[in-house]
N, C-alpha and C positions, 0 to 999 in steps of 0.2 A: 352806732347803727348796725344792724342785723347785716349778715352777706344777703341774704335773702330780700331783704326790704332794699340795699343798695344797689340789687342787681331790678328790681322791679324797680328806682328810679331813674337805673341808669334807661332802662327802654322808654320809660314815661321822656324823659327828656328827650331822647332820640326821635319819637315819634313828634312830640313838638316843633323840631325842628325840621320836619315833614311837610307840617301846616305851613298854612300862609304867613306873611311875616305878622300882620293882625291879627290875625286871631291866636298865634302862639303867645304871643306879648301880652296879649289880653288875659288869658288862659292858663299859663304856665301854672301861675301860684297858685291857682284855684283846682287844679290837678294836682298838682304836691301837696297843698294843704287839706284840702278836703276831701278830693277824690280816694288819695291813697287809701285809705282803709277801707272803703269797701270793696274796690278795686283787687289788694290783696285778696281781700275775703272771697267775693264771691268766683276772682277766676281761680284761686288754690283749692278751692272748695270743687269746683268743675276739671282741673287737672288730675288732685286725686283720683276721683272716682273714676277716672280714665286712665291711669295707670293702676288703678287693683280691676282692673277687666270689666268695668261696670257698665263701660260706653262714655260717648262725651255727653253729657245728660243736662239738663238748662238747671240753671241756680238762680235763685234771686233775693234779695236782701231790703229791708227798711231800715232805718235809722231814723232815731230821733233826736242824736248830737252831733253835726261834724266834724267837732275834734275828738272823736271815741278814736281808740285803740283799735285794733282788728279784733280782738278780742272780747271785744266794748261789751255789756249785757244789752248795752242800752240800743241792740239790733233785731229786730226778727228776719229769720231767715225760711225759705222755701227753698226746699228741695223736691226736686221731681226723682221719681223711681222711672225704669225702662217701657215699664206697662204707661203710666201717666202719661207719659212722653208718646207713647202711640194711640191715645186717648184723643189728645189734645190736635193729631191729627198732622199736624205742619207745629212743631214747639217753637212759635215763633218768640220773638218781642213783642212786636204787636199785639200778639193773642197774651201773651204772659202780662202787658200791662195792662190788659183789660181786667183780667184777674186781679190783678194787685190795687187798682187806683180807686177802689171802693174805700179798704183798709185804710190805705197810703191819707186819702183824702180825708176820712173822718178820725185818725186819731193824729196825732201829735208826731209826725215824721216830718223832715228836714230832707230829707235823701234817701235817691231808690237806686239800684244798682240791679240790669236782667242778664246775664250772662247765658248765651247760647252757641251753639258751635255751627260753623258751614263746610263747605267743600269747597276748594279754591283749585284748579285744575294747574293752575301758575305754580303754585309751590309742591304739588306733586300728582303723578298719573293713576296713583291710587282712589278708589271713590268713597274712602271712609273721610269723617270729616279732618282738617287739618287747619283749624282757625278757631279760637275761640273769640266771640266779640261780645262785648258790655256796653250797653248803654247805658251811661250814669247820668243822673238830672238829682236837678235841684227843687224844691218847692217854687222857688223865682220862676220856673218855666226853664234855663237855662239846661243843654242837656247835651251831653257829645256820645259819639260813639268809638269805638276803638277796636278795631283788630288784630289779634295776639296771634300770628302761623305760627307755629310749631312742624319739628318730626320727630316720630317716635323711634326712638332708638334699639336694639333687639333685645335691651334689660328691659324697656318698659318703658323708660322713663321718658317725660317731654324733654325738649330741648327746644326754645322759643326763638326763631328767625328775628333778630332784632333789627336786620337792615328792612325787611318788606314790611315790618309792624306799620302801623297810621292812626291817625284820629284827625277827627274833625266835628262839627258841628250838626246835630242833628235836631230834629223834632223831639219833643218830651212825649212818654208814655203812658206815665204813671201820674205827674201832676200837671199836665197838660190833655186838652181833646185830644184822642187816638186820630190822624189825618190817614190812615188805611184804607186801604177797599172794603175792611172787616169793620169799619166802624159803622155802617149803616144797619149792621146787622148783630151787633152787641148792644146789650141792658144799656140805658142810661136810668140814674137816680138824682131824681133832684130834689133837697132838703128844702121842705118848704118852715114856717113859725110851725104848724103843727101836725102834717105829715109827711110821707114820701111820696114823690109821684114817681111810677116805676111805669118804662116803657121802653119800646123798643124803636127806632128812627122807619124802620120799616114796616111795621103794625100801626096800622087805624085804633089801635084799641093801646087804653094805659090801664095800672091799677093806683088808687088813692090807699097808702096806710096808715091810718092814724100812729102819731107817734105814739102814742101814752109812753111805756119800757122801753121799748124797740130801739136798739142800734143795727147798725150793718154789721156784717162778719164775711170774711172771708175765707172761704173753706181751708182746712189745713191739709185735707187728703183732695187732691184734684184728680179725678177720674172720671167715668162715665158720664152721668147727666152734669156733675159738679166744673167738670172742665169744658161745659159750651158759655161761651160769650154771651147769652143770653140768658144765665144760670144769676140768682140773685140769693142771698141770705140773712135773715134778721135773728136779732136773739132780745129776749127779754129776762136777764137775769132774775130780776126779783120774782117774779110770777112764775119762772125754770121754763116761760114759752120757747120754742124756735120755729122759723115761721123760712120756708125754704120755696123755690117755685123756678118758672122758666116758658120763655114766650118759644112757641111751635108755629107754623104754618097749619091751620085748619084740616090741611091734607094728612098728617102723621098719626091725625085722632083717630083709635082703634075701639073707643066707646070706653065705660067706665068699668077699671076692673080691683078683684083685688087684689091683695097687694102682697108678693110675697113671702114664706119666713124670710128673715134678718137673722145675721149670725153675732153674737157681742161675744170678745173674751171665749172662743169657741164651743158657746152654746147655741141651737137652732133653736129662735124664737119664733111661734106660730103667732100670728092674728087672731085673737079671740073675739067673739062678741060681735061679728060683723054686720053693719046694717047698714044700708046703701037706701040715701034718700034725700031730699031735696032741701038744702038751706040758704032761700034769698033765688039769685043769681047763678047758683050754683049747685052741680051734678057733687056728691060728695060721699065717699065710705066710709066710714067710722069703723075705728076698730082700737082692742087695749093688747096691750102685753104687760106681763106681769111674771115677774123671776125675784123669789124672797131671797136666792145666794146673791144677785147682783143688785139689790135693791131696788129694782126697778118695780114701778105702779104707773105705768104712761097709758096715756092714752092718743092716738092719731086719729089726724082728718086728712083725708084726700080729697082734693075741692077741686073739678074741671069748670072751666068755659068757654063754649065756643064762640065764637062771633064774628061778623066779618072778615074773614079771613084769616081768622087768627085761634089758635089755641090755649088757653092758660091755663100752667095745673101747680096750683097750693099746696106743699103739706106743711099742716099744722101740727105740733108736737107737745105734751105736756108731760111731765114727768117729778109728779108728789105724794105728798102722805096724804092729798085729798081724797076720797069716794073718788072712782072710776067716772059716775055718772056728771059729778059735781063740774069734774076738770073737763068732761064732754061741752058742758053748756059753757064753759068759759070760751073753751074754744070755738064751739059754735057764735059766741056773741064774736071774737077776733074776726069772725071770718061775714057775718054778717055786716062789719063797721067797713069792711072794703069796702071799694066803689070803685065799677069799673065805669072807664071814661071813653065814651068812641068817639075819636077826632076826626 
């Protein structure tokens, strides 16, 4: 065994013996056996970046084997940048499993792992953070949390406090209901035989998506609109649709506008062709971009609705070697097949 993996079991034990006498006896194996590697993973992954000056910045990880390696393929992992991280507003757990339990839920993971950092005024008077902690669950609902204090030493380097370390038993994030204050106010999706019902616990109003393609996706760049709790994503491989959106408070609506350039592989791509006009239910502007270096022939729909209280805004995305107009009416038929629901 590695000095590095036996110095992270020797804390893993230390901290068990923390716990209660129940729940360590219960738990020990199930932390050594299973936990260990993402546990590895994701606080090594959040230590670096904090000793090369990056900040203590949140990680997090899926798994879809528990007896993978640390180095297992068989893991995706999310990483947050500094900007992201001040996106997200508060980089909680909470908020980060909201992110994750869409993914988490519909494909084939076993195990989530959200690694964030606090401030502990007990381990030092400094107000930068000095704790890393992880919450790791299992699909079973099972799920504990763990706090790793550290100090950083004047090479840089951490140095892990292993008498103040702890764990114990916590709420699931990722494959469990989020029990937050933030859950009334994040997306729920729920799979029905042949759509999604996509709503928010706080809005009167939901939307219906027919399956037909459609899976969920969860975004790999979390910032701006991408990082609210009420931010949702679909993609339709075959067809090349993606189908993206997000519930507002009726009050944020500033009327229908167009829509930026977009910058890809840094070229500035303008919106051509725009027409703003009415489809269904729905305030919507149409518009293409088209770049022969990057292959792009897409076409977008921006789709608003307002209603009771609530604001919903669509965008539809298409991207083939169809006619511009052809992939319009496809899209317009996506966006027609919604139904929105007022409860």
């Amino acid at each position: 065994m590695s000095l590095p993996r036996r110095f992270a079991l020797s804390i893993i034990a230390c901290m068990a013996m923390q716990t209660s006498t129940s729940y360590a006896a219960q738990s020990a194996n199930d932390l050594l056996a299973e936990f260990m590697p993402l546990i590895s993973r994701v606080r090594g992954a959040i230590r670096y970046q904090f000793e090369q000056g990056k900040g203590c910045l949140p990680w997090s990880s899926l798994a879809r084997d528990p007896k993978l390696d640390a180095s297992d393929k068989a893991t995706v992992d999310f990483a947050f940048t500094a900007e992201q991280a001040r996106q997200l507003g508060e980089p909680s757990a909470e908020k980060i499993g909201a992110l994750l339990a869409p993914k988490a839920k519909a494909g084939a993971f076993v195990m989530a792992a959200i690694g964030t950092c606090e401030s502990d005024p007990s381990i030092s008077d400094m107000a930068s953070p000095n704790v890393i902690t992880l919450v790791v669950e299992r699909r079973d609902g099972e799920a504990v949390k763990m706090r790793f204090p550290f100090q950083q030493g004047s090479d840089g380097k951490l140095a892990y406090i292993t008498s103040k370390a702890s764990v114990g038993p916590t709420d699931p994030l990722v494959f469990g209901a989020p029990r937050s204050a933030d859950a009334q106010q994040s997306i729920a999706i729920t799979e029905q035989a042949q759509a999604f019902e996509i709503s928010v616990p706080v809005s009167s109003l939901s939307i219906r998506l027919p399956k037909a393609g459609f899976k969920r996706e969860l975004p790999r760049n979390v910032s701006g609109a991408t990082a609210s709790p009420r931010y949702f994503m679909f993609s339709d491989d075959v067809r090349g649709i993606r189908l993206s959106g997000w519930f507002e408070s009726a009050s944020r609506f500033e009327g229908v506008k167009d829509s930026p350039p977009t910058v890809l592989q840094g070229r500035t791509l303008a919106h051509q062709n725009v027409v703003k006009k009415k489809t269904g239910d729905w305030d919507t502007v149409e518009s293409d971009q088209v770049d022969g270096s990057l292959h792009l022939n897409m076409t977008n729909i921006h789709a608003h609705v307002v209603r009771a209280g609530s604001w919903i805004e669509l965008h539809l995305s298409m991207n083939s070697a169809q006619p511009l107009a052809t992939q319009r009416e496809q899209l317009a038929e996506v966006l027609r097949s919604i139904q929105i629901v007022e409860r």
